[in-house]
C-alpha positions as CSV (number, residue, x, y, z in Angstrom):
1,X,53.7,-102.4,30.7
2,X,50.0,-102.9,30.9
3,X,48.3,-106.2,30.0
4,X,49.5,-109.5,28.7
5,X,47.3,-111.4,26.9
6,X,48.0,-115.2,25.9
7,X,46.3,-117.1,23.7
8,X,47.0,-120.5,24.0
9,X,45.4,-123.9,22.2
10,X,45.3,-126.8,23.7
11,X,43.6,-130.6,23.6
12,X,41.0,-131.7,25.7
13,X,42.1,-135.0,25.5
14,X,45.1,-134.0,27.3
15,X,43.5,-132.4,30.0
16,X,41.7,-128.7,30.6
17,X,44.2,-125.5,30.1
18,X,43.8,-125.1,33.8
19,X,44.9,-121.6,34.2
20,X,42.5,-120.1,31.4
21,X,40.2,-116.8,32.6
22,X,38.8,-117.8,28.9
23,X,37.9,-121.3,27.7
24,X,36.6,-121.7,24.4
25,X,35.5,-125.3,22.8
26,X,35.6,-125.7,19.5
27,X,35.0,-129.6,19.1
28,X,31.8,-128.3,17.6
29,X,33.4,-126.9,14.3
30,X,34.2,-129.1,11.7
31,X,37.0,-131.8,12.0
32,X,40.0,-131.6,9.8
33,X,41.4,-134.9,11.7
34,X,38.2,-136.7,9.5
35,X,40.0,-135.5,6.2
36,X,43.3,-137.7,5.3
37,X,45.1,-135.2,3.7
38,X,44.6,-132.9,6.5
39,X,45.2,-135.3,9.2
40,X,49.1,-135.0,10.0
41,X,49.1,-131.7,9.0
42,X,47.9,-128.8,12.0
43,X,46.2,-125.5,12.3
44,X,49.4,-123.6,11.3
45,X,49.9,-125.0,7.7
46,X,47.7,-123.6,4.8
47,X,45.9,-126.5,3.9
48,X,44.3,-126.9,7.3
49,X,43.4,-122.7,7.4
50,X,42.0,-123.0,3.9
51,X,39.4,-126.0,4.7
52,X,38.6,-124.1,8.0
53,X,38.3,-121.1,6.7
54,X,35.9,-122.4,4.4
55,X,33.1,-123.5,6.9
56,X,30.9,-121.0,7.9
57,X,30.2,-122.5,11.8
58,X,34.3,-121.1,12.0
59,X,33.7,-117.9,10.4
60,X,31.2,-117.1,13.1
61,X,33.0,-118.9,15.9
62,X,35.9,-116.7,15.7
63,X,34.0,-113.2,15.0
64,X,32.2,-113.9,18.0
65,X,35.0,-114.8,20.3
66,X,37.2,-111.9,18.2
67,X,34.3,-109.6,19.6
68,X,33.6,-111.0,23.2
69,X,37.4,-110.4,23.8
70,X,37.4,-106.9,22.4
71,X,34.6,-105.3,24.4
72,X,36.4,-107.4,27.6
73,X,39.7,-106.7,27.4
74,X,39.4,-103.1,28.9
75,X,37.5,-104.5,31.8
76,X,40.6,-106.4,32.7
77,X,42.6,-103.5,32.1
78,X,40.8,-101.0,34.0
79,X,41.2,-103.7,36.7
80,X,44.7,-103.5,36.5
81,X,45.3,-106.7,35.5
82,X,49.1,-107.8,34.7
83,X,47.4,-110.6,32.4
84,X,45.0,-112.6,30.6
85,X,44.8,-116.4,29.5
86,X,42.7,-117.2,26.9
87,X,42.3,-120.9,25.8
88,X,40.9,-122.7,22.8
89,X,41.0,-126.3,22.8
90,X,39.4,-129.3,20.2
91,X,40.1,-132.7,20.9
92,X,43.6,-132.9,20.1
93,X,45.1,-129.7,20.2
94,X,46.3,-129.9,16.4
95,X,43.5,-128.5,14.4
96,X,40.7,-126.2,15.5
97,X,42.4,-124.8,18.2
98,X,45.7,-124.1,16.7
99,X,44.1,-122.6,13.7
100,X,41.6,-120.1,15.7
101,X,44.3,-119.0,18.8
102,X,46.7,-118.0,15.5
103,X,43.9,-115.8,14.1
104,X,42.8,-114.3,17.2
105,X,46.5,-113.8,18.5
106,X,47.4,-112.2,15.0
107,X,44.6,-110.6,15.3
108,X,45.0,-109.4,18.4
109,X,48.7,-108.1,17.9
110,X,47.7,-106.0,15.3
111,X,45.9,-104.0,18.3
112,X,48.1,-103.8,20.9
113,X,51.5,-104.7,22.7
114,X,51.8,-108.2,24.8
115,X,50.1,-110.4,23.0
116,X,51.7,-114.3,23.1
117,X,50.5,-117.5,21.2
118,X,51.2,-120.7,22.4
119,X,50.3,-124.4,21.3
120,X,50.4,-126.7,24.3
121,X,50.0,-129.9,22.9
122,X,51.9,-129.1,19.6
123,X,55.0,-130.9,20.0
């Protein structure tokens, strides 16, 4: 079957994804919460990926964490790993992190078999 890898957003306010190998914070990046159009809106919907997708800090967040994970991944593999938890969390779990563990798991899936996104603090 060979590796599973989840990607999974989460909140820091709510507490750390505790069973992460991977944590990545992205309370540095730019805040949709601060813009009132965006604010009840969340990483999934098209509004929120345009106005993140916009900020350069993003761009490079992701193609570094896109590229960390691809020259790692074998490691755990060649390990024999079953799987692979990989968490990004912002403050509340609705934005940043929901956003980026949607473009990394797509991008991820277009890769390879037994790739899962999950939202933890979406409700």
């Amino acid at each position: 079957v060979g590796l599973s890898i989840l990607f999974e957003s989460f909140g820091f306010k709510h507490g750390m994804a505790v069973d992460a190998d991977f944590v990545f914070d992205a309370r540095c990046l730019p805040n949709p919460h601060w813009e009132n159009k965006l604010r009840a809106l969340t990483g999934r919907d098209q509004p929120v990926a345009d106005f993140l997708e916009g900020q350069e800090l993003v761009e490079n967040f992701f193609v570094q964490i896109q590229s960390m994970m691809t020259n790692w991944i074998p490691c755990f593999e060649a390990d024999n790993r079953s799987y692979l938890t990989i968490g990004i969390g912002c403050t509340g779990g609705q934005h940043r992190s929901v956003y980026l563990t949607e473009r990394l798991g797509r991008y991820f899936q277009q890769q390879r078999d037994n790739v899962i996104i999950r939202h933890r603090d979406l409700p």
